[in-house]
C-alpha positions as CSV (number, residue, x, y, z in Angstrom):
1,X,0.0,0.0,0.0
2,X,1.0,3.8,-1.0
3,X,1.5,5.4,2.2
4,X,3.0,8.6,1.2
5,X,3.1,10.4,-2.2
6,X,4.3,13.3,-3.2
7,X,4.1,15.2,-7.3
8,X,6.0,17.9,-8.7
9,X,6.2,19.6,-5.4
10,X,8.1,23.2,-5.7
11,X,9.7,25.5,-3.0
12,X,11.2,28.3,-2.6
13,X,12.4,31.0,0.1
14,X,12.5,34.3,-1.3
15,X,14.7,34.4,-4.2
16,X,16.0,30.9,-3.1
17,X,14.2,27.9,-5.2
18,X,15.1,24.4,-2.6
19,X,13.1,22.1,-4.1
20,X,11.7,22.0,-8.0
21,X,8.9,19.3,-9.0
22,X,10.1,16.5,-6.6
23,X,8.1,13.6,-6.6
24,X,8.5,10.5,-4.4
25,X,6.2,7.8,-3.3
26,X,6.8,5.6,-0.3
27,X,5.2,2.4,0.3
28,X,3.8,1.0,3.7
29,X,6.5,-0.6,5.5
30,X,8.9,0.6,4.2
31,X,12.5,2.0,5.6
32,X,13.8,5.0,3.5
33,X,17.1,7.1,4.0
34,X,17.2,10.2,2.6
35,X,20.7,11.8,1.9
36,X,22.4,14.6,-0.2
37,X,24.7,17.8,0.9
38,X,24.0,20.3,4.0
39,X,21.5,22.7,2.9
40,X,20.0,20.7,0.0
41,X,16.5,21.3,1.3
42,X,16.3,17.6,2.9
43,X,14.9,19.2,6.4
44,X,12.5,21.1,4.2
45,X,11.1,18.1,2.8
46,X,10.4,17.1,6.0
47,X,8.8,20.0,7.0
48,X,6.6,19.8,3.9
49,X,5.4,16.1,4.6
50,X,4.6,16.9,8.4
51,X,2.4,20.1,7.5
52,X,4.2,22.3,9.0
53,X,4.8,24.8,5.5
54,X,3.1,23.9,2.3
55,X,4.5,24.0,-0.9
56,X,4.7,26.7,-3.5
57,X,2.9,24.0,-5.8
58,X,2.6,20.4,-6.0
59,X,0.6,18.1,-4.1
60,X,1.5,15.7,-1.1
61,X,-0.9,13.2,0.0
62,X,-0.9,11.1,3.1
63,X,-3.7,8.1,3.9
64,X,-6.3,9.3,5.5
65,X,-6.1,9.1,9.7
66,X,-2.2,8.0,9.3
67,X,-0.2,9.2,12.4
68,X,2.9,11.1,11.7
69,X,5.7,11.5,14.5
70,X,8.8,13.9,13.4
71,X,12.1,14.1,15.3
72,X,13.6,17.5,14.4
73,X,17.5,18.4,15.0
74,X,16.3,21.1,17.3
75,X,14.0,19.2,19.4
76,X,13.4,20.9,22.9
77,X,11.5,20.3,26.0
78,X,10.6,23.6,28.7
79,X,8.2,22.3,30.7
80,X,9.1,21.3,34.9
81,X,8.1,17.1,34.0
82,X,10.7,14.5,35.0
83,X,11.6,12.0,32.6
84,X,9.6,9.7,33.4
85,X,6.9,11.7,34.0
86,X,7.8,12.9,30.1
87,X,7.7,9.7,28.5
88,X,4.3,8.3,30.5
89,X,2.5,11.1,29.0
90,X,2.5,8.9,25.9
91,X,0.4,6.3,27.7
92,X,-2.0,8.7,29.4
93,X,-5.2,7.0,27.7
94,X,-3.8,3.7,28.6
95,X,-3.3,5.2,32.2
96,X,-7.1,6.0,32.5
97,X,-7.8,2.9,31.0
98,X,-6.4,1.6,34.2
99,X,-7.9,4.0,36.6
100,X,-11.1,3.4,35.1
101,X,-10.3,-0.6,35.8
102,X,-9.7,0.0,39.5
103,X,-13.1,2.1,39.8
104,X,-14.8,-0.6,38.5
105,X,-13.1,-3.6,40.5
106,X,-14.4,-1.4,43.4
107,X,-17.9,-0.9,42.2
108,X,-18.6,-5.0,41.6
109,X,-17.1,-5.3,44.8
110,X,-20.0,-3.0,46.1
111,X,-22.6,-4.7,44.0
112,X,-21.8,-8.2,45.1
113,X,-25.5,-8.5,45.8
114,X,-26.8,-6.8,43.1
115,X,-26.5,-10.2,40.3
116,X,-28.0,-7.9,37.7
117,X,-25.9,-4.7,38.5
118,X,-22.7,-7.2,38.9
119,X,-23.2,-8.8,35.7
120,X,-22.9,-5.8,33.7
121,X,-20.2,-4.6,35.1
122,X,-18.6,-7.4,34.9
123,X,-19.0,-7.8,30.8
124,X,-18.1,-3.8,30.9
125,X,-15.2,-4.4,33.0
126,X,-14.3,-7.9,30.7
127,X,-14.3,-5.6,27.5
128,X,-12.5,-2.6,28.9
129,X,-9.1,-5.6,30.0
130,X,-9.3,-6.3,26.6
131,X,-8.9,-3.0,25.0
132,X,-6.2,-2.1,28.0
133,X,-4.3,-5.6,27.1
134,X,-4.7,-4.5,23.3
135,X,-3.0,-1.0,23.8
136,X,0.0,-2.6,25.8
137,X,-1.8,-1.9,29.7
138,X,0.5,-4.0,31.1
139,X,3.8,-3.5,29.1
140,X,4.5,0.2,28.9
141,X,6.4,0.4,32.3
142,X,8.5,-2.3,31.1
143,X,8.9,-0.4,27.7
144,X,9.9,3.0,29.0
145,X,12.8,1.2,30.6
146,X,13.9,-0.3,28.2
147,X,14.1,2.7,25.7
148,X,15.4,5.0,28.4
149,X,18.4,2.7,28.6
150,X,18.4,1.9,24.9
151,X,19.1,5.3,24.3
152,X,21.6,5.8,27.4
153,X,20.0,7.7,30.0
154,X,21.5,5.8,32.9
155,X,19.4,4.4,36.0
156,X,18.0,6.8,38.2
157,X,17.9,9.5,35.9
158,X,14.5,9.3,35.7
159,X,13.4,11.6,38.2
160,X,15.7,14.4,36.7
161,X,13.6,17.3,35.6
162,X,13.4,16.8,32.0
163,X,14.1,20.8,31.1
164,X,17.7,20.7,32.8
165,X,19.0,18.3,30.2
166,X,21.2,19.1,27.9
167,X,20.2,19.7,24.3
168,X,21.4,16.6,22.9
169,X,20.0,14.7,26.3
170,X,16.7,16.4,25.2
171,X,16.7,15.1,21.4
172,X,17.2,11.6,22.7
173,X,14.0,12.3,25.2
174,X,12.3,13.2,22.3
175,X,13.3,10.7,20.7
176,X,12.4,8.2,22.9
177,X,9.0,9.3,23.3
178,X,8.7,8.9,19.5
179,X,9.5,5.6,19.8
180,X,6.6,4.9,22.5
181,X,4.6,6.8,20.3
182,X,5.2,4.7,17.6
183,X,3.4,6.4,14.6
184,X,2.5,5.3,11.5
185,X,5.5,7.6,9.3
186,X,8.3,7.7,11.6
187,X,10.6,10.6,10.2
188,X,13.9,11.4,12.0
189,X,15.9,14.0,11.0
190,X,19.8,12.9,12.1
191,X,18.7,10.5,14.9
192,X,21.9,9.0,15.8
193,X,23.9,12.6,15.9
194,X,24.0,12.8,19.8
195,X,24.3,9.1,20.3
196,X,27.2,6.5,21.7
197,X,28.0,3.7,19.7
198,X,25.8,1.4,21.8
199,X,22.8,3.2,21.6
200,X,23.2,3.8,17.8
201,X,23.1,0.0,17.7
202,X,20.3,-0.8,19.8
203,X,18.6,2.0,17.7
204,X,19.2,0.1,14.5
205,X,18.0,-3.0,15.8
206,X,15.0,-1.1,16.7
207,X,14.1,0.4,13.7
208,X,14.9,-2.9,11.6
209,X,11.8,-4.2,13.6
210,X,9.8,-1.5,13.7
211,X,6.2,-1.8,12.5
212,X,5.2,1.5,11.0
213,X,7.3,3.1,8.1
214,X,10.2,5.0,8.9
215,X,11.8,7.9,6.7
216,X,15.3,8.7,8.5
217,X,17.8,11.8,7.0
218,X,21.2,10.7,8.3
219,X,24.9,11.3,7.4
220,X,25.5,8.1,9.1
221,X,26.5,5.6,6.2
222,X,26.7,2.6,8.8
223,X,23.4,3.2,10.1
224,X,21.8,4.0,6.5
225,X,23.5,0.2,5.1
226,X,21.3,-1.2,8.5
227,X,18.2,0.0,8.8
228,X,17.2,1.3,4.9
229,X,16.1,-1.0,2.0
230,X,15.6,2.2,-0.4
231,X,17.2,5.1,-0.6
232,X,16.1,8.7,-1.8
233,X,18.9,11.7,-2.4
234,X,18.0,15.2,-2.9
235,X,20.8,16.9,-5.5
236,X,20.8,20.3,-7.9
237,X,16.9,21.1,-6.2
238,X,15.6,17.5,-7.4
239,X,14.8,14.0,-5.8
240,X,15.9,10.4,-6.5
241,X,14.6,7.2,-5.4
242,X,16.6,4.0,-5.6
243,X,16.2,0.3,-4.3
244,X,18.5,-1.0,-1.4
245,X,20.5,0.4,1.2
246,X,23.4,3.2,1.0
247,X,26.4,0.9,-0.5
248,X,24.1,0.1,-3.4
249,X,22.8,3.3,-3.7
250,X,26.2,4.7,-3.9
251,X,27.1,2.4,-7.1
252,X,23.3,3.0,-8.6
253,X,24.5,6.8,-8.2
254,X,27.8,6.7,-9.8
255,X,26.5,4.0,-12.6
256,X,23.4,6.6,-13.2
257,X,26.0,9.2,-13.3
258,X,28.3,7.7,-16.0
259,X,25.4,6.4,-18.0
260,X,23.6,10.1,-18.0
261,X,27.0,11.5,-19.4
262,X,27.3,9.1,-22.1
263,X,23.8,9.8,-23.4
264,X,24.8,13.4,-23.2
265,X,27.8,13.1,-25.4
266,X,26.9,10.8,-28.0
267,X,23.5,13.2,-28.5
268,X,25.7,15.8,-28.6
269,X,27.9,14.2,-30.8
270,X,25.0,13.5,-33.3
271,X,24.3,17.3,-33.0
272,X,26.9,18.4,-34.2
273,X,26.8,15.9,-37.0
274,X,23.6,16.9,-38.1
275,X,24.8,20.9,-37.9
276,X,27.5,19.9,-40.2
277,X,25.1,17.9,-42.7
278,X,23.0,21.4,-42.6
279,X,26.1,23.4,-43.2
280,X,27.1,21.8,-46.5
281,X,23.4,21.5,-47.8
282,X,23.6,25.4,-47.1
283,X,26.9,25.8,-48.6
284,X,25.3,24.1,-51.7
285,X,23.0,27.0,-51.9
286,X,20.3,25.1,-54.1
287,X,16.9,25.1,-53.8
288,X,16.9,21.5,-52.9
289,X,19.7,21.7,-50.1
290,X,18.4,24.5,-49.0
291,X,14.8,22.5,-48.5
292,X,16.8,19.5,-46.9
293,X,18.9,21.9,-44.6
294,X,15.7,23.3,-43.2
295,X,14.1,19.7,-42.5
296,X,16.9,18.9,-40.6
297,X,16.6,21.8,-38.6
298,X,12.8,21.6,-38.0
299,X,13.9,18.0,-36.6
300,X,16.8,19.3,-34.2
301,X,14.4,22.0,-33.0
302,X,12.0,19.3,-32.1
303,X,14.5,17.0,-30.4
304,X,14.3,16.8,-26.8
305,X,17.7,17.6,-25.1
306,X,19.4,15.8,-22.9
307,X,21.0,18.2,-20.3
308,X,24.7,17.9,-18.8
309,X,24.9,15.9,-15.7
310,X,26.0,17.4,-13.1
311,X,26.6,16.7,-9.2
312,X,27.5,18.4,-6.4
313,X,30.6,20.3,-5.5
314,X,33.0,18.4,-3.7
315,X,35.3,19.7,-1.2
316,X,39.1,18.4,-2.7
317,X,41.9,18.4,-0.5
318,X,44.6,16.3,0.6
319,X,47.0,16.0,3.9
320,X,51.0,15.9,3.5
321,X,53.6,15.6,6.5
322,X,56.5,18.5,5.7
323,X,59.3,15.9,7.4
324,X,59.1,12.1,8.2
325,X,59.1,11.0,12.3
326,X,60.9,8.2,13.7
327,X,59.8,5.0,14.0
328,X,58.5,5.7,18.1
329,X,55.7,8.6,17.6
330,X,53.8,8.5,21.0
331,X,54.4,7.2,24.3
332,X,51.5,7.6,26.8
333,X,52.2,5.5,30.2
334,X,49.5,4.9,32.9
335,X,47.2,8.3,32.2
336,X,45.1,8.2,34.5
337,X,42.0,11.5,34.8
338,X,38.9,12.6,36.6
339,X,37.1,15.5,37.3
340,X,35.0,16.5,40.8
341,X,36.0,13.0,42.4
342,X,34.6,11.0,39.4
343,X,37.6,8.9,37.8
344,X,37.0,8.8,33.7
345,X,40.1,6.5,33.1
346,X,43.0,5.7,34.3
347,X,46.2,3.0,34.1
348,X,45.6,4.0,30.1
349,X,48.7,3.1,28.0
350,X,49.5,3.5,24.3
351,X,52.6,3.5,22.1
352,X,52.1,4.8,18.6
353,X,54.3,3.6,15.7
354,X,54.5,5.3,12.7
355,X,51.7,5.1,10.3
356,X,49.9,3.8,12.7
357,X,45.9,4.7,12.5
358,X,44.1,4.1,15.5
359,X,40.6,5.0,16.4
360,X,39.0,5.1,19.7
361,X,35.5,4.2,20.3
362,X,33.4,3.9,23.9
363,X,30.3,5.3,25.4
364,X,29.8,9.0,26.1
365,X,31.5,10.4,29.0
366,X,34.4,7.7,29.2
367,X,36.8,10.3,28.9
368,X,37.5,9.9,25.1
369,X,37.9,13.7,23.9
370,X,39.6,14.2,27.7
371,X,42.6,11.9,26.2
372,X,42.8,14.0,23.1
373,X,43.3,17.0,25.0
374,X,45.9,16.1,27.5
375,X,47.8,14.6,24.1
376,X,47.1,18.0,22.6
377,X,48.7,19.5,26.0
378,X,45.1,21.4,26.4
379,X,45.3,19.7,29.8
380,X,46.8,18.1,32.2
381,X,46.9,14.5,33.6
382,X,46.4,13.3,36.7
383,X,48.6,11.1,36.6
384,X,50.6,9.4,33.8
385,X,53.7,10.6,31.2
386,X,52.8,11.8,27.3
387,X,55.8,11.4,25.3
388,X,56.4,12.0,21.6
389,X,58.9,10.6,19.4
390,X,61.9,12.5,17.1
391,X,60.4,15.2,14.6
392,X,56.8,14.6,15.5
393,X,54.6,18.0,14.4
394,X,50.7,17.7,16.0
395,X,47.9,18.6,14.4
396,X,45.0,19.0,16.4
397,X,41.2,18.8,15.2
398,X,38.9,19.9,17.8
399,X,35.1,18.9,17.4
400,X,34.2,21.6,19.6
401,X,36.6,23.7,17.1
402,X,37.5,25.8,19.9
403,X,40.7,27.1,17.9
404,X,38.6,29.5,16.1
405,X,37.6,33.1,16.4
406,X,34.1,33.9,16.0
407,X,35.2,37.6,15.4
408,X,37.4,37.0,12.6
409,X,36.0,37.0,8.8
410,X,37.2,33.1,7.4
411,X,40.1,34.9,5.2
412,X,41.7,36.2,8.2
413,X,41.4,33.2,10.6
414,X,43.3,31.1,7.6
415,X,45.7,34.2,7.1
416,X,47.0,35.6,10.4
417,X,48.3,31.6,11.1
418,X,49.7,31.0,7.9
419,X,51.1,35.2,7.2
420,X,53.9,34.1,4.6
421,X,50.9,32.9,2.1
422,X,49.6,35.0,-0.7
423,X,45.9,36.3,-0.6
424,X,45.2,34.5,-3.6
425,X,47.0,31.7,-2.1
426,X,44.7,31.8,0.8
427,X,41.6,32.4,-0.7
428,X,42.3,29.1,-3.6
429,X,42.5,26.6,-0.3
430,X,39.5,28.1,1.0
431,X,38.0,27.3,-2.5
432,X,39.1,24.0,-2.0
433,X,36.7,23.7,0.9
434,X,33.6,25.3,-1.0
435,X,34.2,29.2,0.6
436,X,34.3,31.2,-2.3
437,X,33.0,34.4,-2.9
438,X,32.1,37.0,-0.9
439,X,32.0,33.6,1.8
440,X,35.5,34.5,2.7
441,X,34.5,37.9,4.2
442,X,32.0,36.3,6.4
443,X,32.6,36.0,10.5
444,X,33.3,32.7,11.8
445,X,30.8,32.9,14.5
446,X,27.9,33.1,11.0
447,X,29.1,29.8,9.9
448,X,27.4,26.7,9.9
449,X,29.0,24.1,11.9
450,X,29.8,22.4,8.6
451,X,31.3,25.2,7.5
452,X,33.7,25.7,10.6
453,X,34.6,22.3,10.3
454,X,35.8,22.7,7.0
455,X,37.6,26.1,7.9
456,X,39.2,24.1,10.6
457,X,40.2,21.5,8.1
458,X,41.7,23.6,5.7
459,X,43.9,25.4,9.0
460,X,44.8,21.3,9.4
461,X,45.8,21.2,5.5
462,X,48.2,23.6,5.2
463,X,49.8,22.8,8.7
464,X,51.6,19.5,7.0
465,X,51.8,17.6,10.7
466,X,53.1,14.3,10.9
467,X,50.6,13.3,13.4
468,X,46.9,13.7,13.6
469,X,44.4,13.8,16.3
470,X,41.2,14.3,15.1
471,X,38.2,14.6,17.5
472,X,35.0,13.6,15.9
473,X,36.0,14.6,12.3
474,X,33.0,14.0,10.5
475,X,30.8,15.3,13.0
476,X,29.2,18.4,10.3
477,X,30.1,17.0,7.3
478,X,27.6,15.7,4.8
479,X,28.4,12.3,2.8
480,X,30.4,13.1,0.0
481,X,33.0,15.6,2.1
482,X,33.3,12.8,4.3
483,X,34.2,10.3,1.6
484,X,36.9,12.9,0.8
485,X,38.6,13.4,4.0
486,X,38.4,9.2,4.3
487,X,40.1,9.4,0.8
488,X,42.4,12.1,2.1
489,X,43.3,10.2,5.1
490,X,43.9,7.2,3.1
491,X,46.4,8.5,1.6
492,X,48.2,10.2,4.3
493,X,51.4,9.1,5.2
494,X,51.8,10.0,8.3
495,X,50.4,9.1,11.8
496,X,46.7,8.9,12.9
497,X,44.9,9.1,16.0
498,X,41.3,9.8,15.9
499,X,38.0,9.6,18.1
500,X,34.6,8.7,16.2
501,X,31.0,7.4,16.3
502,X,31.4,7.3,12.4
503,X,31.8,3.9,12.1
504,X,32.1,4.0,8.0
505,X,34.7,6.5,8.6
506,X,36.5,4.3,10.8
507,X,36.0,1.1,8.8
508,X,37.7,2.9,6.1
509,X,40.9,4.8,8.2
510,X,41.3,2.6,11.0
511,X,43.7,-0.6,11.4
512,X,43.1,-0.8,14.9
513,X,40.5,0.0,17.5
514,X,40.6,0.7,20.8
515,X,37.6,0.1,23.0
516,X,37.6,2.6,25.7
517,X,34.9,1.7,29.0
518,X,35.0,2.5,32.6
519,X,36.3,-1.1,33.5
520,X,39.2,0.4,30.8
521,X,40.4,0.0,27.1
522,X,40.7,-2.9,25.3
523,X,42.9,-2.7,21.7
524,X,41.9,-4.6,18.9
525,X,43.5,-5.3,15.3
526,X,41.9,-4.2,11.9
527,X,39.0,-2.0,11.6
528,X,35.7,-1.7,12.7
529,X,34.2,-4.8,11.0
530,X,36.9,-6.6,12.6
531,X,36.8,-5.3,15.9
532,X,33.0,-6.7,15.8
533,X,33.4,-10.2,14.6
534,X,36.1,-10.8,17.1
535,X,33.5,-9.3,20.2
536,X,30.8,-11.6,18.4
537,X,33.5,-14.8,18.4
538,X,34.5,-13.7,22.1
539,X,30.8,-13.7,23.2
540,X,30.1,-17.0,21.4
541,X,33.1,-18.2,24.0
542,X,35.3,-19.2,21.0
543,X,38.3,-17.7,22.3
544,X,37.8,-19.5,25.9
545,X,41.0,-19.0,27.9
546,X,42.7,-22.7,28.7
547,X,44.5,-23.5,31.8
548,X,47.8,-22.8,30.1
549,X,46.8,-19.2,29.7
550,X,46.5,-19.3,25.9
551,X,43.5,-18.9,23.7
552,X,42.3,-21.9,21.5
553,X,43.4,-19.6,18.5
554,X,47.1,-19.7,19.7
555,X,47.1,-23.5,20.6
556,X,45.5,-24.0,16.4
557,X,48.3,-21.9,15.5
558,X,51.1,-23.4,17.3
559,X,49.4,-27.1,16.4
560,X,50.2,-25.6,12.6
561,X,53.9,-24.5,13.5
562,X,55.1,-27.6,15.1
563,X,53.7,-29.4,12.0
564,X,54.9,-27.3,9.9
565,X,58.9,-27.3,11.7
566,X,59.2,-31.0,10.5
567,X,58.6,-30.9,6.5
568,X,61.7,-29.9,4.6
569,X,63.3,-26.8,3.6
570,X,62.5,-28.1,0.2
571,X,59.1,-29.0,0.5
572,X,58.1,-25.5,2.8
573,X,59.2,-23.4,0.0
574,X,57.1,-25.0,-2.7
575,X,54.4,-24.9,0.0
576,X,55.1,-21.0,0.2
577,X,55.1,-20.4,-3.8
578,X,51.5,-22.3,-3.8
579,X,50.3,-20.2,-1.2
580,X,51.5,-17.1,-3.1
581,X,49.8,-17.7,-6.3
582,X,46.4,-18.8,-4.6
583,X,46.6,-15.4,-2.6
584,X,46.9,-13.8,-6.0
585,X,44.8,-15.8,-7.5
586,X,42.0,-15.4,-4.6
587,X,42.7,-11.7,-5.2
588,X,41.8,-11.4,-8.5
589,X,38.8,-13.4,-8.4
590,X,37.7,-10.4,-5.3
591,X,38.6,-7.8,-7.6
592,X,36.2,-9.3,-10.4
593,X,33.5,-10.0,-8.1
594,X,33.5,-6.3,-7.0
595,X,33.6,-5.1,-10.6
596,X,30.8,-7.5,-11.6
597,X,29.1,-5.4,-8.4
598,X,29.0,-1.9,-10.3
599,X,27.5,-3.9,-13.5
600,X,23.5,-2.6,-14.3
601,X,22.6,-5.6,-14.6
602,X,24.1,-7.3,-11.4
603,X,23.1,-4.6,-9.1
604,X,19.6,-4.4,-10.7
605,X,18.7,-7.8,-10.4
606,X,18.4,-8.4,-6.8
607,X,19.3,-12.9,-7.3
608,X,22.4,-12.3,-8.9
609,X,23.6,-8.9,-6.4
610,X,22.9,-11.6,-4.1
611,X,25.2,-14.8,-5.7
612,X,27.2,-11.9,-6.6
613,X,27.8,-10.9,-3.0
614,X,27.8,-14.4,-1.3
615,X,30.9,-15.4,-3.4
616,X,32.3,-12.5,-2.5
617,X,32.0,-13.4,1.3
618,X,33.4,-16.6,0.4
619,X,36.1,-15.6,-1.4
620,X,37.3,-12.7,1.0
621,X,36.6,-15.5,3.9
622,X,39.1,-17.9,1.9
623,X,41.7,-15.0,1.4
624,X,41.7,-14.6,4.8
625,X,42.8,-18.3,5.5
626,X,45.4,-18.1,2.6
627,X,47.0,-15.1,4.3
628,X,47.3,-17.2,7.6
629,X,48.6,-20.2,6.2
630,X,51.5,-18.2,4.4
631,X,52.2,-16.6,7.3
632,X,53.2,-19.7,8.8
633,X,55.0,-20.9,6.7
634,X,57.2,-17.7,5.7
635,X,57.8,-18.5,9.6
636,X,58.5,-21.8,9.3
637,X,60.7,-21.1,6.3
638,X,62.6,-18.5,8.9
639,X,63.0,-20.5,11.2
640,X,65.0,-23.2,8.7
């Protein structure tokens, strides 16, 4: 069933067209991300569907008596309620329902002796447990706990007055009363922006089960790939729908792209062919050519035109190190810190290498952004030593992007720290960052915080440090200038320390993860995707620790050494060669599956995206074998 549909829908603000004839339809059920660059008009849309503007033109039509529930980024709450008192407002009816229950209980207790009286109101009082079973009577204490710490609002929290919260703390009240709510249309606007890790998870697992429909706007790429099965992007004013979640979307987008520009040059091409055809019949200067000259262009007058693709700008930029470090970069031994009495970490140790890129995950308030700081030498440890290696340069990124001055226009924050540069210098790495313009003259504290971030970025750009913290990087950036500082970062050759919720981002950067909690922090190889497979194998008590002290891991792979120790020299090295070619054999058959991926007709066929992607699983899974099987026997040929 049509749920939502919307046709040629226009909208402007002022002088400022936002949206021109978008149309999208949205089926029952259905979990739809919506995406495209800040200020694309994607909280607009929103607006639109939930009544709260109307369009210039265009029509939007919702089922008749459908319940609509809207998270806004701005969400607040004034009035004196505690939070739990907050969230049972949402069961009020089912409250009275109760009420109502107990009044009667009393009243057949009164009319005991009254058969007549006691009999109908005891089929009243039979029909009203129904209804109060239907709407949950029973549950919703049980499911205000369990959203409250879903969305990590710790125990005994509840009786806090709900207006003294902070204005994140306050989205995820609303948001959790949304979720009790539980409309029909579910539309979030950048749910997961003032979340942990954990509760972006138990969110996800959430809205995979969710009833209703659900229409989310998120930056989140992670989240988008688990809870969407269609996608809708907003770009040049105009709106988009594909099938699947965000990784397919992104190929459907780029194979869209591509196959848009070809039709545009090869019509083009044919234009010019038939202009040339017109030309000579011209140049003839008959009556006959002349007649043919003009059919032709009645016929190119009438052709349709295709118009140049075109996609967003992109932010471009790149991060260099002016001088290489030693091999020892950072040295940090037994931090320990805590504010008022309250310990955030402590006994924390770390010793960056270089090109190592480590990111740090853990629940709000474990001290994450504290660590960055007393690195940054913003402040001091309690206790603990912070050492850096030879020729080490840091470069700091601040979320909070406390460096800047809100009183100085964006050319002048860029210039006074970097004098020696030429204005025109200056004002082409701005460009680089989209402030262009008149933009340049503008006073930092105007900016969006997307635009700060990328002011901040830019300072980080021309710097040229050798090691990078980054605090929350992606925090205000939309999609595709996040895909460019992961690019960026990529290919940076320096040193990388970095503190994220975006788990995309640090699936991408990352080659190792530390878990930070207040029973302490935890380090784990490979990225994010590893670091969860080996908490879901240590949770399914596969790593169980023996007697001995080793896991049954290490025993396999000493098993495999010892066996290994008594074939020849001989025999290990034609071992090792065989391993070598089915690594590069196994890696060419990934590299085909993942082209065969961006084909039309893979991705649009949802049986063969699937084969597609199980042998890719499979493959990868068997790569991953082949690399541990050479690297025991590049030992064992060592060791000969």
């Amino acid at each position: 069933m049509i749920l939502l549909t919307i046709q040629n829908v226009n909208k402007s603000f002022a002088m400022n067209e936002v949206l021109k004839d978008v149309n999208l339809t949205l089926q029952a059920g259905q979990r739809m991300g919506l995406v495209g660059v800040n200020g694309s008009g994607k909280s607009t849309l929103f607006r639109l569907i939930n009544g709260d503007m109307a369009p210039d033109s265009g029509t939007i039509a919702l089922v008749k008596g459908m319940r609509v529930g809207m998270l806004t980024q701005d969400a607040d709450i004034q009035s004196e309620l505690t939070i739990q008192q907050e969230l049972e407002r949402v069961f009020e009816p089912v409250r009275q329902m109760e009420a109502r229950m107990r009044q009667m209980e009393h009243e057949m207790a009164e009319n005991h002796d009254d058969p007549e009286a006691f009999d109908q109101l005891s089929r009243a009082y039979s029909r009203l447990v129904n209804r109060f079973e239907d709407a949950g009577g029973y549950e919703w204490p049980s499911r205000i706990q369990g959203v409250l710490a879903g969305l990590g609002f710790a125990r005994g929290r509840e009786t806090q007055p709900a207006s003294l919260l902070s204005g994140g703390e306050k989205t995820r009240l609303c948001l959790a009363r949304l979720l009790l709510t539980q409309p029909d249309l579910l539309m979030l606007d950048e749910p997961t922006n003032h979340l942990d890790l954990a509760s972006t998870q138990w969110l996800e697992e959430t809205l995979k089960k969710y009833r209703g429909t659900v229409l989310v706007i998120s930056h989140d790429r992670y989240f988008l790939n688990a809870v969407c099965d269609c996608m809708a992007e907003l770009s040049m004013k105009r709106l988009t729908q594909y099938a699947g979640n965000y990784d397919r979307f992104a190929v459907q987008r780029q194979a869209n792209l591509e196959r848009q520009l070809k039709e545009y040059k090869l019509q083009q091409a044919e234009i010019a062919r038939q202009e040339a055809i017109i030309a000579r019949y011209r140049m003839y200067n008959r009556e006959k050519s002349i007649k043919a000259a003009e059919s032709r262009e009645k016929r190119l007058e009438k052709l349709e035109r295709i118009e140049r693709p075109v996609s967003e700008q992109k932010v471009r930029f790149n991060f260099t190190a002016r001088r290489r470090t030693g091999d020892d970069v950072l040295m940090l031994h037994d931090l320990s810190k805590g504010f008022e009495g309250r310990t955030l970490f402590e006994h924390f140790n770390l010793h960056l290498r270089a090109g190592d890129r480590v990111a740090i995950i853990g629940p709000n308030g474990v001290g994450k952004s504290t660590l960055l700081n007393i690195i940054a030498g913003k402040l001091a440890a309690d206790h603990g030593t912070v050492d850096f290696g030879s020729n080490v340069d840091l470069g700091y990124y601040d979320q909070q992007h406390a460096g800047l001055h809100p009183e100085k226009d964006v050319m002048n924050e860029v210039w006074d720290d970097f004098p020696r540069l030429e204005p025109d210098r200056v004002r082409g790495v701005l460009a680089l960052f989209l402030l262009t313009g008149d933009d340049v003259f503008q006073p930092v504290g105007t900016l969006s915080g997307g635009e700060r971030g990328r002011v901040a970025l830019a300072k980080l750009m021309l710097k040229q440090d050798n090691l990078l913290l980054l605090d929350e990087p992606t925090n205000h950036l939309d999609m595709d200038s996040r895909e460019v500082l992961e690019a960026a970062l990529e290919d940076f050759e320096g040193t990388l320390l970095t503190v994220s919720h975006d788990r995309y981002f640090i699936n991408r950067v990352a080659t190792k993860v530390i878990e930070m909690s207040p029973e302490g922090a935890v380090e784990y190889l490979g990225n994010y995707d590893d670091y969860l497979e080996k908490k879901r194998v240590q949770a399914a008590g596969e790593e169980e620790w023996t007697a001995g002290g080793a896991t049954r891991t290490q025993i396999d792979k000493e098993k495999r050494r010892q066996r290994l120790a008594k074939e020849s020299a001989k025999a290990l090295q034609a071992k090792l060669k065989k391993a070598e070619e089915d690594i590069a054999a196994a890696e060419q058959l990934i590299s085909d599956l993942e082209n065969q991926m961006g084909l039309p007709e893979i991705y649009s066929n949802p049986a063969e995206s699937a084969r597609v992607a199980r042998e890719h699983r499979e493959a990868q899974a068997r790569l991953d074998g082949l690399y541990e099987e050479w690297d025991a026997l590049s030992d064992a040929v060592a060791g000969e």
